[in-house]
C-alpha positions in Angstrom: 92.7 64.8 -117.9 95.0 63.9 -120.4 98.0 65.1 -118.2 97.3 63.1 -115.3 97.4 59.3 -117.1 101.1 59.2 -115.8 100.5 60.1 -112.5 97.7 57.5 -112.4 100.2 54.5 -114.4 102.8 55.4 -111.9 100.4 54.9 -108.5 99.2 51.9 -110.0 102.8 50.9 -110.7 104.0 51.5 -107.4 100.4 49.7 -105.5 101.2 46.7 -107.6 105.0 46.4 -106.9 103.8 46.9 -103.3 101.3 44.6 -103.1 103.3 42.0 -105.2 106.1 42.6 -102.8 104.2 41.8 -100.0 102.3 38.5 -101.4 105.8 37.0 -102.7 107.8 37.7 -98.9 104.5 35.7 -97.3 104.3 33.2 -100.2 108.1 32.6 -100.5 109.2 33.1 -97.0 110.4 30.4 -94.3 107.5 29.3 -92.1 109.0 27.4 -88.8 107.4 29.7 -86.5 109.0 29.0 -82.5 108.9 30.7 -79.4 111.8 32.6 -79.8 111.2 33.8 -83.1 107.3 35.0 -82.2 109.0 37.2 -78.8 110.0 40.8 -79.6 113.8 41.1 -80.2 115.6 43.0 -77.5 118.9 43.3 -79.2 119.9 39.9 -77.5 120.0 40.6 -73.9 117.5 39.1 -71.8 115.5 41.6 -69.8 116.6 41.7 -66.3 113.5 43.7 -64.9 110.7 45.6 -65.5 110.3 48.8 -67.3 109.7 51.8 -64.6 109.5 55.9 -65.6 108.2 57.5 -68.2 110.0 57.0 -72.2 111.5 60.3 -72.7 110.6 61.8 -76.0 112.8 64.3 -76.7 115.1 62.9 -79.5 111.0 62.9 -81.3 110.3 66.3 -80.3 113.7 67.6 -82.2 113.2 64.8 -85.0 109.6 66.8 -85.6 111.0 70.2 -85.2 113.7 69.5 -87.8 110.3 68.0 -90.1 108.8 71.5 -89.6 111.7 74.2 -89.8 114.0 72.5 -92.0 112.0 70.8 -94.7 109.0 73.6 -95.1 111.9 76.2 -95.5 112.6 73.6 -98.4 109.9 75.6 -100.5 111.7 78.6 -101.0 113.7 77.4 -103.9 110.5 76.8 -105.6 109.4 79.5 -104.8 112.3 81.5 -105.8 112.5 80.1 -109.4 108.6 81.3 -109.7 109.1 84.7 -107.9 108.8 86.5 -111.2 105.6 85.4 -112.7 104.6 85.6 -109.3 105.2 89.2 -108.7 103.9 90.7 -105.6 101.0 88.3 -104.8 104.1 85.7 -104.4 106.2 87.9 -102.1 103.1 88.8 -99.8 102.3 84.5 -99.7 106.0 84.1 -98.6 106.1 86.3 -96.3 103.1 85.5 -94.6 104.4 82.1 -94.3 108.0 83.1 -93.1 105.9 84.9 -90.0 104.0 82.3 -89.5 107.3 80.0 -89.7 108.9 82.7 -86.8 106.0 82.6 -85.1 106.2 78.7 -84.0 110.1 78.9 -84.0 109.5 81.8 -81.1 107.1 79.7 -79.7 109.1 76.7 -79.4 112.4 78.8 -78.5 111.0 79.8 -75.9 109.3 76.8 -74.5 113.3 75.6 -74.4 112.4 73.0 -76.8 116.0 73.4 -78.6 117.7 72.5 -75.5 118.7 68.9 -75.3 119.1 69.0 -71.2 
């Protein structure tokens, strides 16, 4: 239990800078609240008409497929530095999880969700 008083100092740490953070920027901050300010910004341009269509979503689709392809195959370093004291068990886990990796990157490849049309 001993270990984990650092991990535990640290959270609280980081909870009380947040929350001190927050209560400062509300106690602190300007209050002259007007109509302007309280509208959503629109990157000064009044808008001309209504919104009509569907959002498209493809710059989230890639942004998630970069979350799941390029950061999980972050944990092969780890798991290179450990592959000796993990010996064979190691090199099975891995390569179960590089096939399960393939197996969603064939799935999306071929969904033609690489393709930025």
């Amino acid at each position: 239990m001993r270990l984990y008083v650092p991990i535990f100092v640290l959270a609280v740490l980081a909870a009380g800078f947040a929350t001190f953070s927050v209560l400062a920027g509300v106690v602190a901050g300007p209050k002259r609240w007007n109509r302007a300010k309280l509208e959503s910004y629109e990157c000064g341009i009044e808008p001309t008409s209504e919104v009509s269509g569907r959002f498209p979503v493809r710059f989230y689709l890639i942004a998630m497929l970069f979350v799941i392809f390029d950061v999980e195959a972050a944990s092969f370093y780890p798991w290179a530095v450990q592959l000796h004291q993990l010996r064979v068990f190691g090199l099975l886990e891995m390569v179960s999880f590089i096939v399960v990796l393939g197996i969603g990157y064939a799935y999306v490849w071929r969904r033609g969700g690489f393709q930025w049309r």
